[in-house]
C-alpha positions in Angstrom: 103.7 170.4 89.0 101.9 168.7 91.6 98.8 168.2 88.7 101.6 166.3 86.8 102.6 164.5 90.1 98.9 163.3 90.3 98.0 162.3 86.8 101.4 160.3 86.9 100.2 158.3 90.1 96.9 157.9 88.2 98.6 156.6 84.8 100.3 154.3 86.9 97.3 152.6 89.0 95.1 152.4 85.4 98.2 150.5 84.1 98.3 148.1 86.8 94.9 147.3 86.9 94.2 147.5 83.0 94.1 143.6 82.6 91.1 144.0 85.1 87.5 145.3 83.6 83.9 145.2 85.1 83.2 143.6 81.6 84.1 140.1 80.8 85.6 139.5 77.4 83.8 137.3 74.4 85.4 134.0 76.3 83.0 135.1 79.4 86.0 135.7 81.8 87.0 139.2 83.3 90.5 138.3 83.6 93.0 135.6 82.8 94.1 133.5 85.9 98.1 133.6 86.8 99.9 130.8 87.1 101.4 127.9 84.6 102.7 125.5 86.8 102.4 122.2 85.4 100.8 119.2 87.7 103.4 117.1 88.8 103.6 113.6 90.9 103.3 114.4 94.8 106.1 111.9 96.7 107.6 111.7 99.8 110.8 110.5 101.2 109.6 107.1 101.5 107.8 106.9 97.7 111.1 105.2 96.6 110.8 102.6 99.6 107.3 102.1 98.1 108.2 101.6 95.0 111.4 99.6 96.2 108.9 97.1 97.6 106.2 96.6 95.2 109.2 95.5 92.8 110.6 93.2 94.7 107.2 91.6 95.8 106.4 91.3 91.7 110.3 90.2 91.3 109.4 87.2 93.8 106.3 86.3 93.3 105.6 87.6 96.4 101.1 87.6 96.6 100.5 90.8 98.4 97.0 91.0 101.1 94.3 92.2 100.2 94.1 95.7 102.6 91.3 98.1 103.2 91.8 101.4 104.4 89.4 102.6 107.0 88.9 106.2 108.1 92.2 108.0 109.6 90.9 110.7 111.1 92.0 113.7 112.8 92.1 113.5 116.6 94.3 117.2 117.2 90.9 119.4 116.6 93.1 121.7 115.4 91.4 124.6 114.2 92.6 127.8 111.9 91.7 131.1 112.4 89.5 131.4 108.9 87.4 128.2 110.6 88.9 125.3 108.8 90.8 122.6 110.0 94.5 123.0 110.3 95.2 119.4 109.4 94.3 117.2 106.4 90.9 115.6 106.5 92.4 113.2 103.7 94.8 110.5 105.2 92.8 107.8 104.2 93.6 108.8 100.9 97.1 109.4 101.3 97.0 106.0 102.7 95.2 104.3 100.2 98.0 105.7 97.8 100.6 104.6 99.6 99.2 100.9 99.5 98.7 101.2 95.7 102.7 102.1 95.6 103.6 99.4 97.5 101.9 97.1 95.7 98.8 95.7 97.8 95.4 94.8 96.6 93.1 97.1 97.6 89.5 96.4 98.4 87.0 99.4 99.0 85.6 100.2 102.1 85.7 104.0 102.5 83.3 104.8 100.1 80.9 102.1 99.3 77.9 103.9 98.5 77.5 104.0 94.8 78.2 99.9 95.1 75.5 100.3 97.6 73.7 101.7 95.4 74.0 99.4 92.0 73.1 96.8 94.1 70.0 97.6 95.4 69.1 98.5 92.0 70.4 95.0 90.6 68.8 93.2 93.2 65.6 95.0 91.9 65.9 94.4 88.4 66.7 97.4 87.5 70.4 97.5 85.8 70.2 95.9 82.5 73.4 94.5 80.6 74.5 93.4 77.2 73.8 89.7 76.2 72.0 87.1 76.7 70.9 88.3 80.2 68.8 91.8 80.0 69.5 92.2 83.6 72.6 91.7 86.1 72.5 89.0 88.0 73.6 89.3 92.0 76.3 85.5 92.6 77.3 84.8 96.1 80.8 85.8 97.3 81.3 88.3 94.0 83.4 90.3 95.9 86.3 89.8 97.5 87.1 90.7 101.6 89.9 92.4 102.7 92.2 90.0 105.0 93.4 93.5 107.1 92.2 97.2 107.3 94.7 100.0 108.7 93.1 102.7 110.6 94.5 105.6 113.0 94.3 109.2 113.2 96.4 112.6 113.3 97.1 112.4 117.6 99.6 115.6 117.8 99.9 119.0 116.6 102.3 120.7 118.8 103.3 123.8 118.3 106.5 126.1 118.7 108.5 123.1 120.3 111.3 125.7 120.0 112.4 128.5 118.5 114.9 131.3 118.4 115.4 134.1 116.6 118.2 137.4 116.2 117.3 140.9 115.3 120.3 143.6 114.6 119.7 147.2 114.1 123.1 149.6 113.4 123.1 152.9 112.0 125.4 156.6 112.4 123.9 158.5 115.6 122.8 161.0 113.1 119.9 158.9 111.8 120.2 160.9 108.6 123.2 159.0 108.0 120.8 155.8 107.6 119.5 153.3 109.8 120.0 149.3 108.8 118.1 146.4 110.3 118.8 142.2 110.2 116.5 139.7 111.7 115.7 136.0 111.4 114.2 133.0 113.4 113.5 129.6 113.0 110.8 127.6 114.9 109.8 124.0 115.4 106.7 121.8 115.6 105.6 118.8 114.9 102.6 116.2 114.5 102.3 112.6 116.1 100.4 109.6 113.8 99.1 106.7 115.6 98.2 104.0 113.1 96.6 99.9 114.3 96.5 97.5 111.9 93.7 94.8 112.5 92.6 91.3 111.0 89.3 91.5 109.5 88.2 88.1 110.5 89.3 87.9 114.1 89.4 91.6 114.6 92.6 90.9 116.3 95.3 94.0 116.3 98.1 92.8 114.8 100.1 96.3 114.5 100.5 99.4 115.8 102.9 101.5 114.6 102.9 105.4 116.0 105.2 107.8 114.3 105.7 111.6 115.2 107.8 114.1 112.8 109.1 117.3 113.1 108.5 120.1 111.1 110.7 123.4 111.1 110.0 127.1 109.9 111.8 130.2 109.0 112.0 134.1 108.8 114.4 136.2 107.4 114.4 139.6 106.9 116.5 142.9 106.0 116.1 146.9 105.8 117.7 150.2 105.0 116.4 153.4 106.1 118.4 156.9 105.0 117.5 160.6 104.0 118.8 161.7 100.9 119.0 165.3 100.7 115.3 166.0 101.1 114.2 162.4 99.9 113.1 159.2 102.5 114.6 155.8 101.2 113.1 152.9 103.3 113.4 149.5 102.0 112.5 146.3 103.6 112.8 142.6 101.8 112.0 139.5 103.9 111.2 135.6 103.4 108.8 133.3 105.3 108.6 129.4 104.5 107.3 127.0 106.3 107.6 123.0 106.0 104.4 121.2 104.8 102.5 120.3 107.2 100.3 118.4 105.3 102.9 116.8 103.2 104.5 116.2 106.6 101.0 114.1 107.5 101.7 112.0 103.7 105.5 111.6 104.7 104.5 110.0 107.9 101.4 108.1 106.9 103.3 106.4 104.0 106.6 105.5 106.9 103.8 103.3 108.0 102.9 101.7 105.1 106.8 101.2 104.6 106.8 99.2 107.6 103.2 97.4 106.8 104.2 96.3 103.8 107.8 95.1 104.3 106.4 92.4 107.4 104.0 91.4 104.8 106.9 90.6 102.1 108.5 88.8 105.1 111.8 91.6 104.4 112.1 92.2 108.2 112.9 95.6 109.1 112.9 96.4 105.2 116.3 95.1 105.0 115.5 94.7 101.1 114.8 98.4 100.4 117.2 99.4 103.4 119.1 102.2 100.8 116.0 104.0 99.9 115.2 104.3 103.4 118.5 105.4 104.7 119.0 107.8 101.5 116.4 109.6 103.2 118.2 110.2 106.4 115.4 107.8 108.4 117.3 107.3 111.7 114.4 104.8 112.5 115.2 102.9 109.2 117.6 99.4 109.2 120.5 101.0 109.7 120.0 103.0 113.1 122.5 102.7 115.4 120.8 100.8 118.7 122.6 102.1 121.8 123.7 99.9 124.8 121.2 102.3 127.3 118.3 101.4 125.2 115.8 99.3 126.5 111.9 98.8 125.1 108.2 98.5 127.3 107.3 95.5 127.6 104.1 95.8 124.7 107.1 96.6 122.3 109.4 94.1 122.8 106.4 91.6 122.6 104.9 93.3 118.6 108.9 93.2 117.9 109.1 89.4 119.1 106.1 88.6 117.1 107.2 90.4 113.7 110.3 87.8 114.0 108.2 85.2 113.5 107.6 84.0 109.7 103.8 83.2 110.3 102.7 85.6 113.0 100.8 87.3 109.5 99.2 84.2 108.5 98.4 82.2 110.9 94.7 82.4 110.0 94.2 82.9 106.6 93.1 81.5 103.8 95.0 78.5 102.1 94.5 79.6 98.7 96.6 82.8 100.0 99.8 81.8 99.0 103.0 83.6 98.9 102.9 85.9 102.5 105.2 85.0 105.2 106.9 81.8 103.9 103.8 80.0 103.0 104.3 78.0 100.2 
């Protein structure tokens, strides 16, 4: 019987690993990977306050900057137990997307060196081209500049900010009579982004916009221990999820670019876009409630007095700029 016992347990383990062989098949693969989730878009609460704004800058003629995103780094050094870093290394990116939902002109700066590159190569001779010219030429002021750059970094990673949690055991004295168990917790952290926008020419700062946001986690969990007659039942089920911390990076990373934008559309506060901000919940969007104890340092009530004013954004630029901040 026990023989029986054994080759059954043996069956078993040959069936669960049979899609598994040390020899790969005629498609040069060992096994088939899981998994058939599609790729789908990646937004945030504040992509339809993006999206909001870029159609109503093209609804208005509104002539966006011209922005290049410099490196956002992170500043937490943050480190995982495996060796990598705990937060994204890619917020320039996510930055750089944000921009493109919004509707700015985007001018490279983060990665120039294949243009680097091409030309050193043109200015060698060595790029040829199709017509009349067998090489490219190299004309004065071919590319564009960028009238701001936005820069920053990841500042805060703070762990466990709070957390609770409840665990509940109940059973007959006679343990044979089963045993059951009920736990859960919930914990909070959260990350800070500190964000400076600056005019290329002047290298004046124009903005700075920090942001923090919360992220919360949970653990549930439930299990049943009993004898019956001479068999042990003991069955445990449980659930872990965690908010995104990364996404949490994107979510606050594109609030900025929210705010960028909307002083460049000259929509204050993004009064325009106000109900895809506030179907979001944002209690720092245009419809929070300002309280009669609040008061503001002196370095924010000056950035707010100068976001009042219809040309503190282009004060400086180029005439040919048309469109930004009432300039006609």
């Amino acid at each position: 019987m026990r023989a029986l016992k054994t080759l059954a347990v043996l069956a078993a383990t040959t069936a669960l690993t049979a899609c598994v062989t040390p020899h790969s098949g005629n498609d040069g693969m060992y096994a088939l990977p899981i998994g058939d989730a599609p790729v789908t878009a990646n937004p945030t609460a504040y992509t339809p306050a993006l999206d909001c704004l870029n159609a109503y800058a093209r609804g208005n003629n509104v002539a966006a900057p011209r922005i290049a995103v410099g490196r956002i780094l992170d500043y937490t050094g943050s480190v995982s137990e495996e060796g990598g870093r705990r937060i994204t290394q890619g917020a320039s990116l996510m930055a750089m997307s944000a921009f493109n939902k919004a509707g700015a002109r985007l001018v490279e700066r983060f990665d120039t060196s294949v243009t680097e590159l091409e030309l050193r190569y043109a200015n060698n001779r060595l790029i040829g081209q199709e017509g009349d010219e067998n090489v490219r030429r190299i004309y004065a002021g071919q590319m564009p500049g960028s009238d701001y750059y936005f820069v920053g970094g990841i500042t805060e990673l703070n762990y466990n900010i709070r957390s609770m949690g409840v665990d509940a055991q109940g059973g007959h004295t006679d343990a044979r009579d089963g045993v059951g168990n009920l736990g859960g917790r919930l914990y909070v952290m959260n990350i800070a982004l500190d964000f400076r926008l600056i005019d290329t020419r002047t290298l004046e700062v124009v903005d700075v916009i920090s942001y923090q946001k919360q992220i919360i986690g949970r653990e549930l969990r439930a299990g049943v221990f009993s004898f019956f007659d001479d068999t042990i039942i003991d069955i445990a089920a449980g659930e872990r999820a965690l908010e995104p911390v990364q996404l949490a990076v994107r979510a606050g990373v594109e609030r900025a670019v929210v705010e960028v934008m909307s002083r460049f559309y000259n929509v204050r506060d993004s009064a325009v876009c106000a109900a895809a901000i506030q179907a979001e919940g944002d209690p720092m969007g245009p419809g929070a409630v300002q309280t009669a104890n609040s008061t503001q340092s002196p370095a924010t009530a000056a950035i707010e007095q100068a976001r009042t004013s219809p040309d503190t954004w282009n004060a400086r630029r180029d005439d040919n700029f048309t469109g930004l901040r009432g300039r006609s």
